[in-house]
C-alpha angles and dihedrals in degrees: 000000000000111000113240126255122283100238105225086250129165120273096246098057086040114029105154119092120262089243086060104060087047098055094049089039097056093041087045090140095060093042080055100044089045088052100054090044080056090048092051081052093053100048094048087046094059091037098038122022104031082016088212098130086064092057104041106089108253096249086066101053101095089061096041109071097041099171093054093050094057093046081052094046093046091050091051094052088040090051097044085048094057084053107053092250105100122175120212086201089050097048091047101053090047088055099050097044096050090050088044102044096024091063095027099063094046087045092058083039090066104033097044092039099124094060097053087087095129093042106099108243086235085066103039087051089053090039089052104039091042095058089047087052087052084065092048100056088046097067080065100069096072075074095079107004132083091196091222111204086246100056087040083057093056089052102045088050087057091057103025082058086043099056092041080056102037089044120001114037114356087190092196117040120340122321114306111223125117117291113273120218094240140032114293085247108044104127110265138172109351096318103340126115130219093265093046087052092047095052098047091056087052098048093051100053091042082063090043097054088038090055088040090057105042091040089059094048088052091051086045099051091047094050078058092049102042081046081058105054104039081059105060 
């Protein structure tokens, strides 16, 4: 399969290097392979090792472990990529959930640093580095996605409806998020709590991934238009 062209895009919608996205592209199988394996992780992770996945009600399961989900997500539009049957919505959704939880684990890492005190070094290092790698592989999906506003609509109502259930209103059980290191009140930054400075965290990089998205469909549609009229 011939990879697709590399749109002459910003740098800040599309930092990585052109060599880069080839190389994942071209090696798209593995990228997939690597990501399931990180999806298995993930899962065992929520039902094993915090055991939040086994007290959270069923109904609830698809919004709970959120990293897994997006590994999951980016893996399936990878997949449907490699086999000519590519999904906006899809794309979408994978790239949403790899800005969103990519940034947002490394960002509770950090602010909630001193009370990881009983996680090993060795997994707080691959919990860190692996959700950075989730942004990474994001900036490859501009490669073969248009981001139409429909399919990033699709997207933003996931995780809009995630964060209302992770912060805001859990409907079934207690809020939904990932399990914080420390209790939802303890005294934070100036007058903030835990669960205000985890949310935080989640609603800025929704915008950011929001922005990211539709940024790169506008840059995308003026390329078009810019094609269009150098042709006539």
């Amino acid at each position: 399969m011939d990879l697709p062209e590399r749109e002459p895009l910003p740098r800040y919608v599309a930092p990585l290097p052109e060599w880069l996205e080839d190389l994942a592209l071209r090696y798209a199988w593995l990228i997939v392979a690597i990501n399931l394996v990180g999806t298995a992780f993930g899962f065992w992770f929520y039902a094993v090792e915090t055991g939040q996945l086994m007290r959270e009600p069923l109904v609830m399961w698809p919004w709970v472990p959120d990293s897994p989900m997006a590994t999951l997500l980016f893996a399936a539009s990878l997949a449907a990529w490699k086999l000519g049957r590519p999904q906006e919505w899809l794309n979408a959704m994978a790239f949403f959930g790899c800005i969103i939880l990519g940034l947002w684990t490394p960002y509770v890492l950090l602010a909630f640093r001193e009370f990881y005190t009983g996680t090993h070094p060795l997994m707080y290092q691959w919990l860190f580095w692996s959700h950075l790698a989730m942004v990474a592989q994001a900036f490859v999906i501009h490669r073969y996605s248009e981001f139409p506003p429909w399919a990033v609509g699709v997207a933003i109502l996931w995780y809009g409806f995630d964060f209302i259930v992770d912060f805001l209103v859990p409907i079934v059980g207690e809020p939904h998020h990932t399990v914080l290191p420390t209790a939802r009140d303890t005294p934070m930054w100036g007058n903030s709590t835990a669960i205000d400075v985890a949310a935080t965290g989640a609603f800025a990089f929704t915008v950011l991934a929001l922005s990211l998205a539709l940024t790169t469909r506008v840059w995308k549609l003026e390329r078009k238009i810019s094609d269009s009229r150098s042709s006539t």
